[in-house]
N, C-alpha and C positions, 0 to 999 in steps of 0.2 A: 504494500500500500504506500501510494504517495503521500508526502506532505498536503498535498491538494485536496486528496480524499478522505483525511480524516475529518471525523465528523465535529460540526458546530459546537455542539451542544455537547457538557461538559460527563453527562447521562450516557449519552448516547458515547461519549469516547471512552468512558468506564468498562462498556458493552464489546466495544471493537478489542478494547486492548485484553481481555480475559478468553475474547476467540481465537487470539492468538497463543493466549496461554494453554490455551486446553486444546488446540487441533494438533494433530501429528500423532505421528504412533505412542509417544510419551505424555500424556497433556497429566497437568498438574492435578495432585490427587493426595486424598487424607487416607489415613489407616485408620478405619472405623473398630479396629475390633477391642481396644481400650474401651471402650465404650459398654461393652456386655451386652451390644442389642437392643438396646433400649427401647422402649417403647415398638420393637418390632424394628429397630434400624439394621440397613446391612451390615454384615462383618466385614474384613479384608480390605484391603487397598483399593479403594473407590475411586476414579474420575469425578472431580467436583459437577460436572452437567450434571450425571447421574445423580452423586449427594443432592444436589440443588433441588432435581425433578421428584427427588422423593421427601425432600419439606415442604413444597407446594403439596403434592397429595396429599401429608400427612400433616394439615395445620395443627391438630388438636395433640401431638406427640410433642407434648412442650418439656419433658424430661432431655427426651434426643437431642431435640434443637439448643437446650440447652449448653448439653454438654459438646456440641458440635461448634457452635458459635463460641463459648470458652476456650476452645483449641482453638479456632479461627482468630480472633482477639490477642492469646498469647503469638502465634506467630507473628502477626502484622506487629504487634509490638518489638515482638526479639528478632524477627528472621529475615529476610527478604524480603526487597518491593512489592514482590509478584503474588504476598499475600495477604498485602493492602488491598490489591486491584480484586482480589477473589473475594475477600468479604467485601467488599462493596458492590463487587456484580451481587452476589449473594442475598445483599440487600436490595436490590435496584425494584423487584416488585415493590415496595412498603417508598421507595425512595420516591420514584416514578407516580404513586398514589398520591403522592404529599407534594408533590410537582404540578399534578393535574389541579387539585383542588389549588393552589397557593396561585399560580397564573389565572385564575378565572379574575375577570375585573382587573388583574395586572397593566396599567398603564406603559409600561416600558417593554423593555425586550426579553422575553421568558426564558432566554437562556441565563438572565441575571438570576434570577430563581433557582435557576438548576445551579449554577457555582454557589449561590449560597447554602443550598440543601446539603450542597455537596460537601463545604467547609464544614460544617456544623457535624454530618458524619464523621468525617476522619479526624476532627479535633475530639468528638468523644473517640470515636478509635485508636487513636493515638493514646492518650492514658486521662480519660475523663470518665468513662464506665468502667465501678466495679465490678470486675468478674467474681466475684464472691456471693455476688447479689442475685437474685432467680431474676430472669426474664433478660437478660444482657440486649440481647438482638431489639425488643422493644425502647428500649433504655436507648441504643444509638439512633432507631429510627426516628422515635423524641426528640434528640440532637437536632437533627438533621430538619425536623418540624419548626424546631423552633427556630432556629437562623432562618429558615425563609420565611416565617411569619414575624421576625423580626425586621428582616428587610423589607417588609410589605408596609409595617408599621414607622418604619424611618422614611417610606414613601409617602406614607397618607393614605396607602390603599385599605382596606378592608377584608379583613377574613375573621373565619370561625373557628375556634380552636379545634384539635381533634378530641373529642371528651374520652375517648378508648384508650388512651396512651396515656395520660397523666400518672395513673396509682402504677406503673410501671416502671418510672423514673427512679434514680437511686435517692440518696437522703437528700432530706430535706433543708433548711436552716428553718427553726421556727421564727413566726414572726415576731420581732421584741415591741415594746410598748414605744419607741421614740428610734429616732435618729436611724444612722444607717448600721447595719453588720460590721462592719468594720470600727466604725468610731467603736463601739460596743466592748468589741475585740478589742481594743488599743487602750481604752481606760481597764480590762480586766487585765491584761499586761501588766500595767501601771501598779497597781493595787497587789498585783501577785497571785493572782489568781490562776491566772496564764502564766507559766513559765517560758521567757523570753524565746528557749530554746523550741518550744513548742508553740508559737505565735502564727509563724507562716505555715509548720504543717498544717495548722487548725485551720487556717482559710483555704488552703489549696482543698482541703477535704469535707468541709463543712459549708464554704460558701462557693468554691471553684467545681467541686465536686468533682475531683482529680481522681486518679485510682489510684490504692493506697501502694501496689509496690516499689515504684519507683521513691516514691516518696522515703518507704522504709527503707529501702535499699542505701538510700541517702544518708538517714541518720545511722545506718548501721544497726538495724533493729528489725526483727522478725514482723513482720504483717500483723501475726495476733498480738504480738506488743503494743501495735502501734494503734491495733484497734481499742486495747483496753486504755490506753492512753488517752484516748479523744475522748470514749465513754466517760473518764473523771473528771475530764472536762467538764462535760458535758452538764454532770452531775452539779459541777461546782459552779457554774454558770448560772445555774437551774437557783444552786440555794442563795448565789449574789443577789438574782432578779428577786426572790423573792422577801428578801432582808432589807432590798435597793440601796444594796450597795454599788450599782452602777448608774445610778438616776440621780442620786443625787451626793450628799458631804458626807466623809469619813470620818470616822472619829480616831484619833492618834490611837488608841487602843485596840481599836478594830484592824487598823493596818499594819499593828504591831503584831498581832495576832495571826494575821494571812501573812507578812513575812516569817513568820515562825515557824509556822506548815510550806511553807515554800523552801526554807530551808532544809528542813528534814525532807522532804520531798527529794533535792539535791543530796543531798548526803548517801539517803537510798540507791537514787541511780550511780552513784559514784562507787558504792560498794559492790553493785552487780552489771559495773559495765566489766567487758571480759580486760584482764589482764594483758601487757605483752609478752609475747616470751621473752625466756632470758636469754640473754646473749651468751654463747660459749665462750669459757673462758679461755683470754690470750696467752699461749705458751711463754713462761719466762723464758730472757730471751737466757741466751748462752754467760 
């Protein structure tokens, strides 16, 4: 294919470049059989058209597609280009759906709809959905919903949410009683409530809604760490709001008190972060 022939529209070049991937006697292909069958899934080393043709028949096997779209997820994260382009053809029915509906009454050129659909997917593909969480594939179609009802809204145009996709998204931020999430976040900081060290995880995960292994990977901390770690947050958040110790004035006692659990806090982790090894010792010399 020429430069000339590829196609416009950013949808339709997602389409082209994964026919590429998958024709020839080798086309790109998962090994189903980690999987155990799932909900009636194949075993063995599948060609992805095939995988694809049997999640269309089998919408209601949301075990499989689960676990199918989790391996699909971790690759495009760790491995090769070429398995970015497969979960997003993978998606393109749900992609294409959110296309059709978002262009209707579109004022401009609907392939601007389709790049935005399109970003909003692979920004959550890239590491914004937790694979941890059920329903992952829904979770990115969402993404992908929402960047081009976002662009429709910085247009002026008009659309209607999808009501089916919402309880599918990962977490939430609750809503606070004032101001924005972040101010929120920046005075619990302040106060100690937030441990400094843990200010940006907590946005990237909480209001970014990032996916937690990179993140862990970064502090050097196991996933389930990281998750128990935002949960005390979360907790501690919970009983600031309700104290209002974030709304309004601290009393010297009060904040003497949250730096006092902040520290032992610190102390903790300092005890059970891992050791280095020792260095062997240098032969005296002669």
């Amino acid at each position: 294919m020429t430069t000339n022939d590829w196609p416009d529209s950013p949808l339709d070049a997602v389409d082209t470049a994964f026919a590429a991937l998958t024709d020839g006697p080798r086309p790109l292909s998962l090994d189903l059989t980690p999987f155990g069958g799932a909900d009636g899934l194949p075993t063995g080393v599948t060609d992805l058209p095939t995988l694809h043709r049997w999640l269309l028949a089998h919408p209601r096997a949301y075990t499989a597609r689960d676990l199918v779209w989790r391996e699909l997820i971790r690759r495009a994260r760790t491995n090769r280009p070429e398995w970015v382009i497969a979960a997003t053809a993978l998606a393109m029915p749900a992609l294409r759906h959110h296309a059709g509906r978002l262009r209707a009454g579109w004022p401009g050129d609907a392939r601007d709809v389709d790049a935005e659909i399109l970003t909003g997917f692979l920004t959550a593909l890239r590491d914004r959905v937790d694979i941890d969480r059920p329903a992952p594939y829904a979770a990115l179609a969402a993404a992908g919903w929402r960047a081009g009802f976002e662009a429709r809204r910085r247009d002026g145009a008009e659309a209607t949410p999808v009501d089916d996709l919402e309880h599918a998204v990962g977490p939430r931020t609750p809503r606070r009683p004032y101001g924005h999430s972040d101010l929120l976040i920046r005075r619990a900081v302040q106060l100690r409530i937030i441990d400094a060290v843990d200010e940006q995880p907590y946005i990237d995960l909480r209001l970014g809604n990032r996916a937690p292994e990179p993140i862990a990977a970064r502090l050097g901390i196991s996933v389930d760490t990281l998750r128990h770690r935002i949960r005390r947050i979360d907790s501690r958040l919970a009983a600031a709001l309700a104290d209002g110790l974030l709304s309004g004035p601290t009393a010297p006692e009060r904040r003497q008190q949250l730096a006092t659990a902040a520290a032992t806090r610190e102390r903790i982790r300092a005890r059970r972060a891992p050791r280095p090894a020792a260095r062997p010792a240098t032969p005296a010399a002669a």
